[in-house]
C-alpha positions in Angstrom: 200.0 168.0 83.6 198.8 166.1 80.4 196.2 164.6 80.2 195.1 164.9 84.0 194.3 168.5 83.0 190.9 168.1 82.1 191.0 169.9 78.9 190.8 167.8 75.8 193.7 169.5 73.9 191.6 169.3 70.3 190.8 171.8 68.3 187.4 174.1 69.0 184.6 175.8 67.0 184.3 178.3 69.2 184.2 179.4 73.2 182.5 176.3 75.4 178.9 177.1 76.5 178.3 178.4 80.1 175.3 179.5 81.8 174.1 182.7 83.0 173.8 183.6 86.2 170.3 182.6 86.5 171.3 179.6 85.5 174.6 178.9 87.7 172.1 179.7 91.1 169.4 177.5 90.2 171.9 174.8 90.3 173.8 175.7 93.3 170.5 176.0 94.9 169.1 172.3 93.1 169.4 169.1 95.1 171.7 167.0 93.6 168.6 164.3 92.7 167.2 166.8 90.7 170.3 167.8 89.3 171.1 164.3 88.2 166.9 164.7 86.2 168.3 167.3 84.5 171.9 166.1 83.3 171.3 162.3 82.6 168.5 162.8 79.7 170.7 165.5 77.9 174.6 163.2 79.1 172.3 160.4 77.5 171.5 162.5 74.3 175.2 164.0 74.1 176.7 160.5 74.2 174.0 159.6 71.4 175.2 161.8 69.1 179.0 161.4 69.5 178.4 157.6 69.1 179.9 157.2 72.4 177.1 155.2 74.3 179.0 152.2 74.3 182.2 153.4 76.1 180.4 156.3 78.0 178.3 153.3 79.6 179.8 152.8 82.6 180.1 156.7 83.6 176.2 157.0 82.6 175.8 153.7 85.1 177.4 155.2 87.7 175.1 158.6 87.5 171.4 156.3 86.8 173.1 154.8 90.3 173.5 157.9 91.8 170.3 159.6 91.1 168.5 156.1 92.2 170.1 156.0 95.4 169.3 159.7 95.9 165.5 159.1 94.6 165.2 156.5 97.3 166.4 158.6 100.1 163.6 161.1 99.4 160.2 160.3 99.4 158.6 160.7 96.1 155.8 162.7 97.6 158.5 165.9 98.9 160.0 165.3 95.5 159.3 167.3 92.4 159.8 167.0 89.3 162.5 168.2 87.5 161.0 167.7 84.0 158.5 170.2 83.5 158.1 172.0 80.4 157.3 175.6 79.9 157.2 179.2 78.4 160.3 180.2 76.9 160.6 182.1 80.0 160.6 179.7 82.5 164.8 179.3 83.7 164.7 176.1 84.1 164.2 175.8 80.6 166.7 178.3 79.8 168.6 176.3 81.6 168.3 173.1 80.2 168.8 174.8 76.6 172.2 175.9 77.7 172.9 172.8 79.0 172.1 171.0 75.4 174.9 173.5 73.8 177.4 171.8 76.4 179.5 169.3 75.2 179.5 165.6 77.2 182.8 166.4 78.6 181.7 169.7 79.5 178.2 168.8 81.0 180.0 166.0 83.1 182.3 168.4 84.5 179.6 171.1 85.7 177.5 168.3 87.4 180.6 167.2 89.3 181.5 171.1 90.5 178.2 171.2 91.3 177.7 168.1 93.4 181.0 167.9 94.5 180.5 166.5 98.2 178.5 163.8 96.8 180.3 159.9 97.0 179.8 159.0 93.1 182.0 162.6 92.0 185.7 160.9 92.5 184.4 157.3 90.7 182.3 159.7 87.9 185.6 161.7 87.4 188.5 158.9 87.2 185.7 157.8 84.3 185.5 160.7 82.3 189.3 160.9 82.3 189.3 157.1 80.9 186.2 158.2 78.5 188.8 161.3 77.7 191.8 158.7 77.2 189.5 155.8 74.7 187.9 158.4 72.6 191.3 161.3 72.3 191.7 160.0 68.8 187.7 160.0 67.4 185.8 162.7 69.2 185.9 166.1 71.4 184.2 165.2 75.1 
């Protein structure tokens, strides 16, 4: 299968991140707006750090459009916000701590499973697998 496989066929430094299951049904249970609050500032950060943000631009793009779009559907009043910062307790920011272990390629792919019937997941995945094909040679996604 190649590259089409979705793995990155590098080297690791140890077993990829998950979440537990606390974690795995708070996002199944998360609209996909606020899924998109969590994800983009940590895809943002991840693409920082690997000096990807000029070719991971188009793939972040397409999620800002996503998560706009969705926004706009909802009214800001029923919406709340994703963003809120707690005890070390609170899941959601257990969550969002796992999520920061994730790799880019790893964090893209989770969003995706996760949002799966939504319209941007086909365009966001033929990206990642050109972000994938650019950046083989310089860094693990």
């Amino acid at each position: 299968m190649g590259r089409a496989c979705g793995y990155c066929h590098m080297p690791h430094a140890g077993p990829p991140a998950t979440l537990d299951r606390t974690g795995r049904t708070m996002l199944r249970k998360m609209s996909t707006d606020r899924m998109l609050d969590l994800f983009l500032p940590i895809l943002y950060e991840r693409a920082e750090e690997a000096g990807l943000m000029m070719e991971a631009a188009p793939l972040l793009a397409l999620l800002a459009q996503a998560e706009a779009v969705l926004a706009e559907a909802q009214s800001q009043a029923a919406r709340r916000p994703c963003a809120t910062k707690g005890s070390g307790s609170d899941p959601l920011e257990a969550t969002r701590s796992r999520l920061r272990k994730m790799t880019f390629g790893e964090l893209v792919g989770l969003l995706c499973r996760n949002c799966e019937k939504e319209a941007f997941v086909p365009e966001v995945t033929e990206e990642l697998l050109s972000l994938r094909d650019q950046c083989a040679d310089r860094v693990q996604l």
